[in-house]
PDB file with SEQRES, HELIX, SHEET and CRYST1 records, atoms N, CA, C and O in Angstrom:
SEQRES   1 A   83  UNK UNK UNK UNK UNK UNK UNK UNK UNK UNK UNK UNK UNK          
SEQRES   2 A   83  UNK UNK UNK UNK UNK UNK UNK UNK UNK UNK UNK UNK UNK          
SEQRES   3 A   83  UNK UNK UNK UNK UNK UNK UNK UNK UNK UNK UNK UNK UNK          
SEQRES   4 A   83  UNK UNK UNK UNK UNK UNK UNK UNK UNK UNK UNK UNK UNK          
SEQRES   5 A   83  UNK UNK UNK UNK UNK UNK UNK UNK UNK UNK UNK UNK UNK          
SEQRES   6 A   83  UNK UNK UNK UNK UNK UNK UNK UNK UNK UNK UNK UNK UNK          
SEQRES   7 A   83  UNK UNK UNK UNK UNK                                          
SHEET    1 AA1 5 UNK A  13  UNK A  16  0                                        
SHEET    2 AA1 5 UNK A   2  UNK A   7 -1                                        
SHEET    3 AA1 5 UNK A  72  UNK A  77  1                                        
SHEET    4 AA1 5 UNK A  64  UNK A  69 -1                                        
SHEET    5 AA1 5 UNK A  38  UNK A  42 -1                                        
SHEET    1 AA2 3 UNK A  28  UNK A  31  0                                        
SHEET    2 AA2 3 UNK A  19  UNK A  23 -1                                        
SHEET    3 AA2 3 UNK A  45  UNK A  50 -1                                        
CRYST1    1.000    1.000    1.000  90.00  90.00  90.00 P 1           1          
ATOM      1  N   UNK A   1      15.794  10.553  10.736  1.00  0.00           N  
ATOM      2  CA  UNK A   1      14.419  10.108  10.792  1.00  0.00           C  
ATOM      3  C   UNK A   1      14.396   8.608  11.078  1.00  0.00           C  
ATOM      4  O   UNK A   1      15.383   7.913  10.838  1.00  0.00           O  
ATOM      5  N   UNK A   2      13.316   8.130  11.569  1.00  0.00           N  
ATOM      6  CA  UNK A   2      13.441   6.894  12.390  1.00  0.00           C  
ATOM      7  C   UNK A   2      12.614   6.074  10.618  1.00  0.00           C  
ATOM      8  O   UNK A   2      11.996   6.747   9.792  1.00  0.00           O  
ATOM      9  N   UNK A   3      12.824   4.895  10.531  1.00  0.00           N  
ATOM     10  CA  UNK A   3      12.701   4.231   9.353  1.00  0.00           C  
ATOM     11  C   UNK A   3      11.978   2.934   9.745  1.00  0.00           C  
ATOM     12  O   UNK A   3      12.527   2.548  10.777  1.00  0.00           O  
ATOM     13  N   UNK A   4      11.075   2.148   9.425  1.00  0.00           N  
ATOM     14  CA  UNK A   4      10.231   0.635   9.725  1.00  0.00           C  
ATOM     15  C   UNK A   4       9.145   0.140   8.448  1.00  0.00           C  
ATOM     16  O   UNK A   4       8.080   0.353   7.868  1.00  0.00           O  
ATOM     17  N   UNK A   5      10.208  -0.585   8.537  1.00  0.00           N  
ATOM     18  CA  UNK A   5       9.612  -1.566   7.092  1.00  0.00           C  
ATOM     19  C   UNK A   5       8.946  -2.545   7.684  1.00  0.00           C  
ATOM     20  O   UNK A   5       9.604  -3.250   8.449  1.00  0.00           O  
ATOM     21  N   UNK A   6       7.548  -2.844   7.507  1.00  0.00           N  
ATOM     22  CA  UNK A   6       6.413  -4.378   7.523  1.00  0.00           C  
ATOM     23  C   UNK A   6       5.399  -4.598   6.532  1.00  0.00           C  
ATOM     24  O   UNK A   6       4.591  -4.002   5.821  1.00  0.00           O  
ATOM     25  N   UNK A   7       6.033  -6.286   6.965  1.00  0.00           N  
ATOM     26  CA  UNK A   7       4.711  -6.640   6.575  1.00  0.00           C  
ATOM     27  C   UNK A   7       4.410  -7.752   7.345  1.00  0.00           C  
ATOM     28  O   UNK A   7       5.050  -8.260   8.266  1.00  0.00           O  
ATOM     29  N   UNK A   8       3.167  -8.115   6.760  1.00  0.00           N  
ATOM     30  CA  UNK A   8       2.469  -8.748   7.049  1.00  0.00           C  
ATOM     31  C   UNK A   8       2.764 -10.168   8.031  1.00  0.00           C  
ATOM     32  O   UNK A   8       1.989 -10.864   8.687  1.00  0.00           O  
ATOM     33  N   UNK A   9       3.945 -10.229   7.849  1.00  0.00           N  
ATOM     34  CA  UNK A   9       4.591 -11.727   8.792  1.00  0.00           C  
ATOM     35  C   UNK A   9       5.652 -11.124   9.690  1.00  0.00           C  
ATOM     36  O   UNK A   9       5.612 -11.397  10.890  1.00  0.00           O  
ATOM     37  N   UNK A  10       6.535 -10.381   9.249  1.00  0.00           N  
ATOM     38  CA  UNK A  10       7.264  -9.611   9.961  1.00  0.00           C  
ATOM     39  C   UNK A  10       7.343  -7.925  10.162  1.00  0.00           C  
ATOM     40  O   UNK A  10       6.527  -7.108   9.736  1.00  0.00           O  
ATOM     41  N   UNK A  11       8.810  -7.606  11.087  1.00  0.00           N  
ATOM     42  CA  UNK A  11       9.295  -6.335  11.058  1.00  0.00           C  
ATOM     43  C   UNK A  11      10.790  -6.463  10.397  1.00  0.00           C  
ATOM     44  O   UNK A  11      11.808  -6.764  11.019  1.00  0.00           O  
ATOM     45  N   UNK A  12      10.672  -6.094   8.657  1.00  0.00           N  
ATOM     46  CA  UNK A  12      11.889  -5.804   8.107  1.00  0.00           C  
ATOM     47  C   UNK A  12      13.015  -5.256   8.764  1.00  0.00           C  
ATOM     48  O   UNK A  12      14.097  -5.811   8.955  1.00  0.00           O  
ATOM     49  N   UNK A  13      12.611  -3.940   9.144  1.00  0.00           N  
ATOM     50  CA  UNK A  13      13.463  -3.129   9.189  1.00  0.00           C  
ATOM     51  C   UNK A  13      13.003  -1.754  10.344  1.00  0.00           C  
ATOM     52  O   UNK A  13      12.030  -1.001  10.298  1.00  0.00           O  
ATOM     53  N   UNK A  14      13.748  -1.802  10.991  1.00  0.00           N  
ATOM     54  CA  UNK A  14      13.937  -0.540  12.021  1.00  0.00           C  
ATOM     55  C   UNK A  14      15.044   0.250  12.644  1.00  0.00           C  
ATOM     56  O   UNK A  14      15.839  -0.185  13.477  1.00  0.00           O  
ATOM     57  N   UNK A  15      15.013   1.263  12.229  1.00  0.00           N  
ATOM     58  CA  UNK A  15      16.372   2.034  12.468  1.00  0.00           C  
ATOM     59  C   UNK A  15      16.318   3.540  11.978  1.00  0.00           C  
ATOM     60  O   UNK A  15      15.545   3.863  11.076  1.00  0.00           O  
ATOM     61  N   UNK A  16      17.208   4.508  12.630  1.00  0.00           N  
ATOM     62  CA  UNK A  16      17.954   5.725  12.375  1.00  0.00           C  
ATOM     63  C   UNK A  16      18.388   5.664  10.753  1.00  0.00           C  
ATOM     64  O   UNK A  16      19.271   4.974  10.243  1.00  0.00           O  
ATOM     65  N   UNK A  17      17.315   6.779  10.004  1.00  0.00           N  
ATOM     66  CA  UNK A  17      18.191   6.602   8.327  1.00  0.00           C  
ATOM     67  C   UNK A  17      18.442   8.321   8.199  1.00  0.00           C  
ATOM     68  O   UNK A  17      18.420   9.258   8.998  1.00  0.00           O  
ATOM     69  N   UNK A  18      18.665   8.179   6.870  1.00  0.00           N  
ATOM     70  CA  UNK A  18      18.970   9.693   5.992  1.00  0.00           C  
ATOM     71  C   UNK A  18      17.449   9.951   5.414  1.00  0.00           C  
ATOM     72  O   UNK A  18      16.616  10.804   5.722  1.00  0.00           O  
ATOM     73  N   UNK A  19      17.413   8.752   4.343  1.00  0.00           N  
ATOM     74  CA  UNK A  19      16.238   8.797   4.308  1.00  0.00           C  
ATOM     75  C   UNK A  19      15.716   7.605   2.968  1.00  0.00           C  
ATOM     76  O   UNK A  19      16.480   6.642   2.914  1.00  0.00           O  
ATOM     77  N   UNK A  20      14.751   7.573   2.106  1.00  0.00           N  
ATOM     78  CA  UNK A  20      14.285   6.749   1.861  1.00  0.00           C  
ATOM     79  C   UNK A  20      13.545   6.675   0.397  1.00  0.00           C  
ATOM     80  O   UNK A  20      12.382   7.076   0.372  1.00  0.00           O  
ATOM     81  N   UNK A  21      14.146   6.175  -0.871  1.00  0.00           N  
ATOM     82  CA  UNK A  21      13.266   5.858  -1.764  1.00  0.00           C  
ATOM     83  C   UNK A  21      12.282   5.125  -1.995  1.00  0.00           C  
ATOM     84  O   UNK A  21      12.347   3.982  -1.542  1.00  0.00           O  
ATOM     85  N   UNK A  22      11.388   5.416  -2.555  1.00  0.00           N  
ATOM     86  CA  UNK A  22       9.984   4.770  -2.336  1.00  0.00           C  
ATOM     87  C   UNK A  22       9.601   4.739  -4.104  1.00  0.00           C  
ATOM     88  O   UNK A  22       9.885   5.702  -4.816  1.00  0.00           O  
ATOM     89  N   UNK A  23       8.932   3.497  -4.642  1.00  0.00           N  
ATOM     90  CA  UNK A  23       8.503   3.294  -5.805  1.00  0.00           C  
ATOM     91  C   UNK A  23       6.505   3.594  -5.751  1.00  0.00           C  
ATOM     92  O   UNK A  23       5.644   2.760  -6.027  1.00  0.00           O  
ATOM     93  N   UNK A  24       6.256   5.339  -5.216  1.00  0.00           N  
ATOM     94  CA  UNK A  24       5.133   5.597  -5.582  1.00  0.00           C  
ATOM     95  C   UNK A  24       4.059   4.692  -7.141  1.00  0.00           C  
ATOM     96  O   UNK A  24       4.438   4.064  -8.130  1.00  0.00           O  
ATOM     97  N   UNK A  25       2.639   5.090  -6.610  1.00  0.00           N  
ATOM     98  CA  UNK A  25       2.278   4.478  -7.944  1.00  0.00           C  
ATOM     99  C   UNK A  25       2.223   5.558  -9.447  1.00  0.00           C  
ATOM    100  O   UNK A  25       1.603   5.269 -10.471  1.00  0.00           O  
ATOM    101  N   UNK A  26       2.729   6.342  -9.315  1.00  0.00           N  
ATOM    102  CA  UNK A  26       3.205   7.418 -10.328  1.00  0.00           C  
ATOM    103  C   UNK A  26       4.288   7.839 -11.032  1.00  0.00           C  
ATOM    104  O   UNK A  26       4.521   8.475 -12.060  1.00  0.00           O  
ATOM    105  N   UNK A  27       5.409   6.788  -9.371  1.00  0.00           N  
ATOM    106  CA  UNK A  27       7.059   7.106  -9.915  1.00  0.00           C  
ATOM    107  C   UNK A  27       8.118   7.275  -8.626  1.00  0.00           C  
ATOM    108  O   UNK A  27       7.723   7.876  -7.627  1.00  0.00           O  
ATOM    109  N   UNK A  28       8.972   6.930  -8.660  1.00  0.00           N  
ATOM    110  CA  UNK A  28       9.957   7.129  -7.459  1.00  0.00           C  
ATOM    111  C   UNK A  28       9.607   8.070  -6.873  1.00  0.00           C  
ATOM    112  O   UNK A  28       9.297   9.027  -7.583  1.00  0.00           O  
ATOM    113  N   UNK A  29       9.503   8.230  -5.522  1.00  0.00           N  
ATOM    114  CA  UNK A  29       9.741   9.652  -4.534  1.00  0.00           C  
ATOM    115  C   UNK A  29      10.386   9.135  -3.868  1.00  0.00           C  
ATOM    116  O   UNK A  29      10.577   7.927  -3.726  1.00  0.00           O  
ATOM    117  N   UNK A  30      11.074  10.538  -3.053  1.00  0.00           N  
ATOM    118  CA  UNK A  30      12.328  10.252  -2.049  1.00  0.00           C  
ATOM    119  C   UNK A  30      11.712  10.930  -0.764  1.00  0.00           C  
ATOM    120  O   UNK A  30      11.100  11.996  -0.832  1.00  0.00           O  
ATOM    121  N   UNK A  31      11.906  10.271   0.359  1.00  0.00           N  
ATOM    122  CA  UNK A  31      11.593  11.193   1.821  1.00  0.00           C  
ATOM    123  C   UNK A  31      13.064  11.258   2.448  1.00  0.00           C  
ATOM    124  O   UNK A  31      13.821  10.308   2.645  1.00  0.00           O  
ATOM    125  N   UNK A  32      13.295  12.705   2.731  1.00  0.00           N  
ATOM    126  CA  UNK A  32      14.247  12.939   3.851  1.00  0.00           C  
ATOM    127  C   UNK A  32      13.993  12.804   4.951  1.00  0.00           C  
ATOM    128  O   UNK A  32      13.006  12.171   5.328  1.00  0.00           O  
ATOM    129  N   UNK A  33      15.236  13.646   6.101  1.00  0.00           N  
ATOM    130  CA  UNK A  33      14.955  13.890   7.294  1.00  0.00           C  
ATOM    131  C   UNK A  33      14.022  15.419   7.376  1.00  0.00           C  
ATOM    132  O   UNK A  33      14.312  16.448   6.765  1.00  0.00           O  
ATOM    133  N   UNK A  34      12.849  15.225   8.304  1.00  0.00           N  
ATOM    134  CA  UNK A  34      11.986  16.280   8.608  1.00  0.00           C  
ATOM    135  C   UNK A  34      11.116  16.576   7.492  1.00  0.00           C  
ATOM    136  O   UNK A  34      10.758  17.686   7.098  1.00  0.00           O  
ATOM    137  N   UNK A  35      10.785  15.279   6.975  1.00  0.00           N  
ATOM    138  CA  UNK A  35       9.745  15.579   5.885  1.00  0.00           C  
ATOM    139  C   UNK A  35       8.299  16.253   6.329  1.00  0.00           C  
ATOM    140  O   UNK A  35       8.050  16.123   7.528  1.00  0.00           O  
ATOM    141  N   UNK A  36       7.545  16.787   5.726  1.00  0.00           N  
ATOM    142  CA  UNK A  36       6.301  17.041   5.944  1.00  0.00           C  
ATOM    143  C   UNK A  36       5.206  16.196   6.257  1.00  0.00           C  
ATOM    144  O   UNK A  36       5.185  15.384   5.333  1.00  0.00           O  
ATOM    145  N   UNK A  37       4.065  15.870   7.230  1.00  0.00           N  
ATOM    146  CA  UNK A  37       3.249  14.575   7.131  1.00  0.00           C  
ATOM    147  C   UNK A  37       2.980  13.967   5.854  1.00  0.00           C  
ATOM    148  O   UNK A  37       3.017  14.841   4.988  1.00  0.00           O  
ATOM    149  N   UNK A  38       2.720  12.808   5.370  1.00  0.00           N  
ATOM    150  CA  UNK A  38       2.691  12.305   4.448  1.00  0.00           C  
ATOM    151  C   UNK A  38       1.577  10.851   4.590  1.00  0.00           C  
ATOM    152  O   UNK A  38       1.580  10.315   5.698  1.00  0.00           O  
ATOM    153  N   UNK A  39       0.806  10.334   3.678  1.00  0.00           N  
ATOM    154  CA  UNK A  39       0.483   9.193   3.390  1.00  0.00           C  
ATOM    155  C   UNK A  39       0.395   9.421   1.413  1.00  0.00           C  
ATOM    156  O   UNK A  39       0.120  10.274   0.568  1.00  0.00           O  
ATOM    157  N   UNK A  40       0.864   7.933   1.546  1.00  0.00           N  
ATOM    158  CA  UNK A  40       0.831   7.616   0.206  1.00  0.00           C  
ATOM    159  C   UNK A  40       0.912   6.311  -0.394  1.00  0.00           C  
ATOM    160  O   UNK A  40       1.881   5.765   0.133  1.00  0.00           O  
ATOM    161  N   UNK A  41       0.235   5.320  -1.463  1.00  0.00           N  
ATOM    162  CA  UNK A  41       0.236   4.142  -1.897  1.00  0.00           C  
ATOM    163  C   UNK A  41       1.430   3.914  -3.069  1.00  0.00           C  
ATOM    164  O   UNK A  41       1.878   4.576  -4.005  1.00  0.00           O  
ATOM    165  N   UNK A  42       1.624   2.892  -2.608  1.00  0.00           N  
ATOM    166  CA  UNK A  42       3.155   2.149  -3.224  1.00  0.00           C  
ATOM    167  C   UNK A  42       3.026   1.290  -4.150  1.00  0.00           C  
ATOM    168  O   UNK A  42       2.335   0.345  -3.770  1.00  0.00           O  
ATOM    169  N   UNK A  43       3.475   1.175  -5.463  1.00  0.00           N  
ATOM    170  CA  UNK A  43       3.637   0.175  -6.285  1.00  0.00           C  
ATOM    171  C   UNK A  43       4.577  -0.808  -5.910  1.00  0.00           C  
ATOM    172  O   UNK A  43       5.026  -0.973  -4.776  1.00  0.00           O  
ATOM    173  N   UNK A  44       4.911  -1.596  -7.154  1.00  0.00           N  
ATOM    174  CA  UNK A  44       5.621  -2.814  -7.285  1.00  0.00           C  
ATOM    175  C   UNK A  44       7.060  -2.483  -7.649  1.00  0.00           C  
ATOM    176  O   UNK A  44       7.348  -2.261  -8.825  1.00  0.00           O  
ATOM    177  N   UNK A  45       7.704  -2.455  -6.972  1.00  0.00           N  
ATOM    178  CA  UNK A  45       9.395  -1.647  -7.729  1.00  0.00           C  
ATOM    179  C   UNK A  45      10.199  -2.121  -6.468  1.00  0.00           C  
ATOM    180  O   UNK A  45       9.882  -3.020  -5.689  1.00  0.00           O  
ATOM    181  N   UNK A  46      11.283  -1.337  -6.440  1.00  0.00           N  
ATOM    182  CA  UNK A  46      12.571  -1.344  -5.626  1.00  0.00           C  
ATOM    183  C   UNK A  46      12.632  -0.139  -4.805  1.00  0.00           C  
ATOM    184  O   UNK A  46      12.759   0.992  -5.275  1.00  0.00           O  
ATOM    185  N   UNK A  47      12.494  -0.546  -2.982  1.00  0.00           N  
ATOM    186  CA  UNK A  47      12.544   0.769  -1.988  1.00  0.00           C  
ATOM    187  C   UNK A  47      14.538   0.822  -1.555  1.00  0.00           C  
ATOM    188  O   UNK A  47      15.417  -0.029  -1.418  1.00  0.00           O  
ATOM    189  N   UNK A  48      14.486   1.809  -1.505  1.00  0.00           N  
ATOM    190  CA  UNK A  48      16.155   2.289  -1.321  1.00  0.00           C  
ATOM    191  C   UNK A  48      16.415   2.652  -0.053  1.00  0.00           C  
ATOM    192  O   UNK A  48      16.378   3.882  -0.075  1.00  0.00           O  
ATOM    193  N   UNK A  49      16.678   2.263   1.129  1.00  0.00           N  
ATOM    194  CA  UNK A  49      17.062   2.957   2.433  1.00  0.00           C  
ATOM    195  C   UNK A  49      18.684   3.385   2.338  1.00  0.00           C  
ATOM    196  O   UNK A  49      19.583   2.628   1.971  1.00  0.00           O  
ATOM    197  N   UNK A  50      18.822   4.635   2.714  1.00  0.00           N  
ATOM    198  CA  UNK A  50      19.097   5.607   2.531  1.00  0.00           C  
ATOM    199  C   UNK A  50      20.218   6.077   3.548  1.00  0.00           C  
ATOM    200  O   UNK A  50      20.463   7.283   3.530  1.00  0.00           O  
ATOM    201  N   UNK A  51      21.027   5.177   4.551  1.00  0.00           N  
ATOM    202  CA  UNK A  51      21.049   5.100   5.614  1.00  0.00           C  
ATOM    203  C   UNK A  51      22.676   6.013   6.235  1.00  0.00           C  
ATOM    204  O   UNK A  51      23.256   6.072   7.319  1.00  0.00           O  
ATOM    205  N   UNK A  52      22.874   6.506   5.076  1.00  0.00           N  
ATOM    206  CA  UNK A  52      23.898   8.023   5.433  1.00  0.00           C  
ATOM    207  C   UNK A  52      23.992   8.148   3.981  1.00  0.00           C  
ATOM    208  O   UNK A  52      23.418   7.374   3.215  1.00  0.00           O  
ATOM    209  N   UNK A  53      24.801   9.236   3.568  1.00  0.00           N  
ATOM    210  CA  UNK A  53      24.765   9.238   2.232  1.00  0.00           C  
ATOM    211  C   UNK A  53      25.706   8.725   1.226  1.00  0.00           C  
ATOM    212  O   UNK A  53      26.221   9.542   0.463  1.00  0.00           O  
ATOM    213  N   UNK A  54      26.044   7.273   1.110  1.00  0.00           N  
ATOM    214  CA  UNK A  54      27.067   6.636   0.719  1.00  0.00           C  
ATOM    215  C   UNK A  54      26.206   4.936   1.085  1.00  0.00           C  
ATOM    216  O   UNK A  54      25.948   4.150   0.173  1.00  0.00           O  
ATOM    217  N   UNK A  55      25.898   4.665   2.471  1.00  0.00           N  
ATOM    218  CA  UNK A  55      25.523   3.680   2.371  1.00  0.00           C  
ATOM    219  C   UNK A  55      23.675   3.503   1.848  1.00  0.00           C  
ATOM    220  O   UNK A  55      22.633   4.066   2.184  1.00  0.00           O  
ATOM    221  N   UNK A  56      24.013   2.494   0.950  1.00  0.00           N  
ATOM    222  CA  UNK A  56      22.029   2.213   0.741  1.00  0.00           C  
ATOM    223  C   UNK A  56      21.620   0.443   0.894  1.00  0.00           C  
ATOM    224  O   UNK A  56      22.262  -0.493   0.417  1.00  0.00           O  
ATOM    225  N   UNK A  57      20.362   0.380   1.708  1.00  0.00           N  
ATOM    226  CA  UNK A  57      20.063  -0.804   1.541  1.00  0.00           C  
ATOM    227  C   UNK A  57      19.223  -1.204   0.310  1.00  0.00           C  
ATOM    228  O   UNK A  57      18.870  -0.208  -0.322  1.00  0.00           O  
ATOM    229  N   UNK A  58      18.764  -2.472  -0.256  1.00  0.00           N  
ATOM    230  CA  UNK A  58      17.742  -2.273  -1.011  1.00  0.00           C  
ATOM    231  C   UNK A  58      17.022  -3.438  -0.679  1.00  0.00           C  
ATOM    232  O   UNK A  58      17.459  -4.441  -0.115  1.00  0.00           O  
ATOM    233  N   UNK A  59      15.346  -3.110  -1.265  1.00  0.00           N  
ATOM    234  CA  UNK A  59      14.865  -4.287  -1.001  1.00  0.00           C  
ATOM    235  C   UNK A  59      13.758  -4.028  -2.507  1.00  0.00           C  
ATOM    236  O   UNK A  59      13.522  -2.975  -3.100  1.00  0.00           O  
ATOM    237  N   UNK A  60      13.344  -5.169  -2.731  1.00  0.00           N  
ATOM    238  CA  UNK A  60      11.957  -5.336  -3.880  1.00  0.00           C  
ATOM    239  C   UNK A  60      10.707  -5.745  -2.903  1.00  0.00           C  
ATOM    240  O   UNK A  60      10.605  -6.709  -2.143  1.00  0.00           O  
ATOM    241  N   UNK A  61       9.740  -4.624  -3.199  1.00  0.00           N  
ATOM    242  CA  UNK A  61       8.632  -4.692  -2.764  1.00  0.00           C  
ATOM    243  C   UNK A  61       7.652  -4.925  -3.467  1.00  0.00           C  
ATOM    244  O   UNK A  61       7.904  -4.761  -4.660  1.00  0.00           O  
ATOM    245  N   UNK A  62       6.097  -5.401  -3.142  1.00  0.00           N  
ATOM    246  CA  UNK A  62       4.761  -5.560  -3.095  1.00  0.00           C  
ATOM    247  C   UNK A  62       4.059  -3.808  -3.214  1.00  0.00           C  
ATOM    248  O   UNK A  62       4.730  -2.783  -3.095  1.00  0.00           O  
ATOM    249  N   UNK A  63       2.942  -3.861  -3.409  1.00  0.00           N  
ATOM    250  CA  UNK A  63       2.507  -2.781  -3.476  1.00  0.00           C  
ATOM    251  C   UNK A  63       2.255  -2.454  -2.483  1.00  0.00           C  
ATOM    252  O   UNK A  63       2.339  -3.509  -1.854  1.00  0.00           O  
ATOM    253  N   UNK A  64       1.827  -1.289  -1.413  1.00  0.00           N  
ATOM    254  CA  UNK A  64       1.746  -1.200  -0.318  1.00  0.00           C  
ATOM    255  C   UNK A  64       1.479   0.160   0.408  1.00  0.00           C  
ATOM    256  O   UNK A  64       1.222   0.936  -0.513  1.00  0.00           O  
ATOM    257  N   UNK A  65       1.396   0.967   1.799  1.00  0.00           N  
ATOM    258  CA  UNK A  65       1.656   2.226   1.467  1.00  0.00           C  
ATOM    259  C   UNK A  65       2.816   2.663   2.506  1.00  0.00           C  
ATOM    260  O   UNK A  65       3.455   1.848   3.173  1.00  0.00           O  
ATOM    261  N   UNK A  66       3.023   4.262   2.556  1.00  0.00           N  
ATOM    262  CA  UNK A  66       4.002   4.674   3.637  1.00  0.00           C  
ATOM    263  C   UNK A  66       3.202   5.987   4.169  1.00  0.00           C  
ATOM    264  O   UNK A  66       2.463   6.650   3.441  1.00  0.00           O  
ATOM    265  N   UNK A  67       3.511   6.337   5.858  1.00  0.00           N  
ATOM    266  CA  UNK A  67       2.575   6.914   6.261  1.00  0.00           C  
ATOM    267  C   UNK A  67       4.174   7.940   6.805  1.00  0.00           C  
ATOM    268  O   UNK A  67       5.106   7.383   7.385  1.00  0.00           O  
ATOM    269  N   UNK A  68       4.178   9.315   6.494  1.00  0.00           N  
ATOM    270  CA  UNK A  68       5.270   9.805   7.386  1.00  0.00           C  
ATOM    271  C   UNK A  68       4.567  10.741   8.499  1.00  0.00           C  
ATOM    272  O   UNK A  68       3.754  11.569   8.087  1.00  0.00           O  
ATOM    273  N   UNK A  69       4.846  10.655   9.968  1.00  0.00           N  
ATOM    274  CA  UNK A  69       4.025  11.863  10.821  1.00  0.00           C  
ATOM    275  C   UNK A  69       5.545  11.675  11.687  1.00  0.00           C  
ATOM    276  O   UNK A  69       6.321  10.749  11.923  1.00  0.00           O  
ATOM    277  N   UNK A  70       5.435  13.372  12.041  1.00  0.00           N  
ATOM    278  CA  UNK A  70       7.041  13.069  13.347  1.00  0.00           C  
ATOM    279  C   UNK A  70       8.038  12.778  13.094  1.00  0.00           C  
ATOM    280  O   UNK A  70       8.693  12.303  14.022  1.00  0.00           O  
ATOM    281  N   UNK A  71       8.510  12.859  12.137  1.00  0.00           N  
ATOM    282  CA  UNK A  71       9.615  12.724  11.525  1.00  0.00           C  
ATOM    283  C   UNK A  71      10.350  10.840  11.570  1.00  0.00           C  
ATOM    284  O   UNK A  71      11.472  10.379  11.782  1.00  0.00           O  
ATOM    285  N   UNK A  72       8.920  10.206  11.226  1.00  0.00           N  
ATOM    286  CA  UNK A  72       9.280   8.706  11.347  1.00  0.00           C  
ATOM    287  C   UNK A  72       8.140   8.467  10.225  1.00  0.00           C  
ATOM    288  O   UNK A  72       7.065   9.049  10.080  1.00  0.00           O  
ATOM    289  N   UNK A  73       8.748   7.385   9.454  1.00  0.00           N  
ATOM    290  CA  UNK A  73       8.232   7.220   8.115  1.00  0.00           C  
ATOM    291  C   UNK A  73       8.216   5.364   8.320  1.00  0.00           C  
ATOM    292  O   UNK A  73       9.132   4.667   8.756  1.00  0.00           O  
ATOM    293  N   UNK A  74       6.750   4.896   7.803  1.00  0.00           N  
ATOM    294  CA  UNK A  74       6.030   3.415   8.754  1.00  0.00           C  
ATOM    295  C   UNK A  74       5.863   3.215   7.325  1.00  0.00           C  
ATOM    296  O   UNK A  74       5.122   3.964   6.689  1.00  0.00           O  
ATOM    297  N   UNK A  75       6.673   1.990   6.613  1.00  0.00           N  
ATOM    298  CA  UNK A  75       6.194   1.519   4.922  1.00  0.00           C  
ATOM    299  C   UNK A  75       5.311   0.062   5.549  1.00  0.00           C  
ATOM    300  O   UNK A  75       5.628  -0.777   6.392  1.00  0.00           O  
ATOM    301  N   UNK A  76       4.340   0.203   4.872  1.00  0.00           N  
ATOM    302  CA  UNK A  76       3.738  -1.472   5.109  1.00  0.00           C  
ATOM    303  C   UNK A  76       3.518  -2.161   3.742  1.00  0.00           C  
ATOM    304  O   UNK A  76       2.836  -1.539   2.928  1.00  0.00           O  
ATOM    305  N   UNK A  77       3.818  -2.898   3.527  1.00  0.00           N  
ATOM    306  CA  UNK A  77       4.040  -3.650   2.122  1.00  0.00           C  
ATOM    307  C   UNK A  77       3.441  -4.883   2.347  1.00  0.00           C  
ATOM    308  O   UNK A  77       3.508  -5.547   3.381  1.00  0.00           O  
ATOM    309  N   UNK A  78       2.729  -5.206   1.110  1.00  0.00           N  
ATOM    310  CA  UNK A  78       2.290  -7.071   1.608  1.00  0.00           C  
ATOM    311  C   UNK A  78       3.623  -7.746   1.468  1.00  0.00           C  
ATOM    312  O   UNK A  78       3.687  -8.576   2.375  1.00  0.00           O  
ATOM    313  N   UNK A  79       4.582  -7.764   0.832  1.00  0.00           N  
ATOM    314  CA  UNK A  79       6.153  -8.663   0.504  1.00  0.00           C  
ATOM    315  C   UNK A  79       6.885  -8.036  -0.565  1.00  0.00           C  
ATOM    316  O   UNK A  79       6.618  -7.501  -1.641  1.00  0.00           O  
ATOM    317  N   UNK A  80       8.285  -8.393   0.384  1.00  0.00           N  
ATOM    318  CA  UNK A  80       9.599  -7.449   0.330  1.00  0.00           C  
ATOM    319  C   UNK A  80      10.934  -8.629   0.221  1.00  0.00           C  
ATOM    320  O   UNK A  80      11.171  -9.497   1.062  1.00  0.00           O  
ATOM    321  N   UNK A  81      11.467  -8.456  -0.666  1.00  0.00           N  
ATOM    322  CA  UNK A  81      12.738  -9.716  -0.914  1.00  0.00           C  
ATOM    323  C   UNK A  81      13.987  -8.202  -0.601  1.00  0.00           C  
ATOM    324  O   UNK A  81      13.865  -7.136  -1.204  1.00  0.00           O  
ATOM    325  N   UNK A  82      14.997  -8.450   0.344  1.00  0.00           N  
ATOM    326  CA  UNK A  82      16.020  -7.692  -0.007  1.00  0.00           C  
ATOM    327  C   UNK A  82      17.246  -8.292  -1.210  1.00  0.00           C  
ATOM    328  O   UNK A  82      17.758  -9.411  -1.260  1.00  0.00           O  
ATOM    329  N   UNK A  83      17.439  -7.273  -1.979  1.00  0.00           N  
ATOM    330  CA  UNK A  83      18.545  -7.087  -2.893  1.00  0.00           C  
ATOM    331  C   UNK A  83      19.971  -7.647  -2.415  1.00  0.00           C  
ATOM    332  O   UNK A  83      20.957  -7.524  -3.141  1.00  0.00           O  
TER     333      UNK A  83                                                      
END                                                                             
C-alpha cells in the first residue's frame, strides 16, 4: 500500500509500506495492505510505519486525520517530530 504523511509545511513521508499504526482518538489502530475505505480522526500519540515486517519508522504526531481509498492511506497531521 502506498503510504503519505503531511502536514501543513511539508510532505513527511511517501512510499511503498506493509502498513501503518495510527494513534486513533479511542486507541491504536493498525491499517494493512488492501484495507477497506476508511476515514478517521487522530489523536496525539506515536504513528508506526510499518515498512516490511521487521523494519518500523516512527514519528510523534499532532492530532489529525487518515483517509484510506485504493489501497493508499493520506495521514494529515498539523505536526509530526520523527523518533
Amino acid at each position: 500500500m502506498i503510504l503519505e504523511i503531511l502536514t501543513p509545511e511539508k510532505k513527511l513521508y511517501s512510499g511503498e509500506v506493509y502498513g501503518v499504526q495510527l494513534p486513533g482518538i479511542s486507541g491504536l489502530f493498525e491499517i494493512l495492505d488492501k484495507h477497506a475505505p476508511l476515514v478517521s480522526a487522530l489523536g496525539k500519540g506515536n504513528l508506526k510505519i510499518l515498512k516490511d515486517k521487521k523494519e518500523v519508522e516512527s514519528y510523534s504526531i499532532q492530532s489529525g486525520f487518515v483517509e484510506v481509498i485504493n489501497n493508499k492511506a493520506t495521514v494529515l497531521v498539523e505536526g509530526a517530530v520523527e523518533l
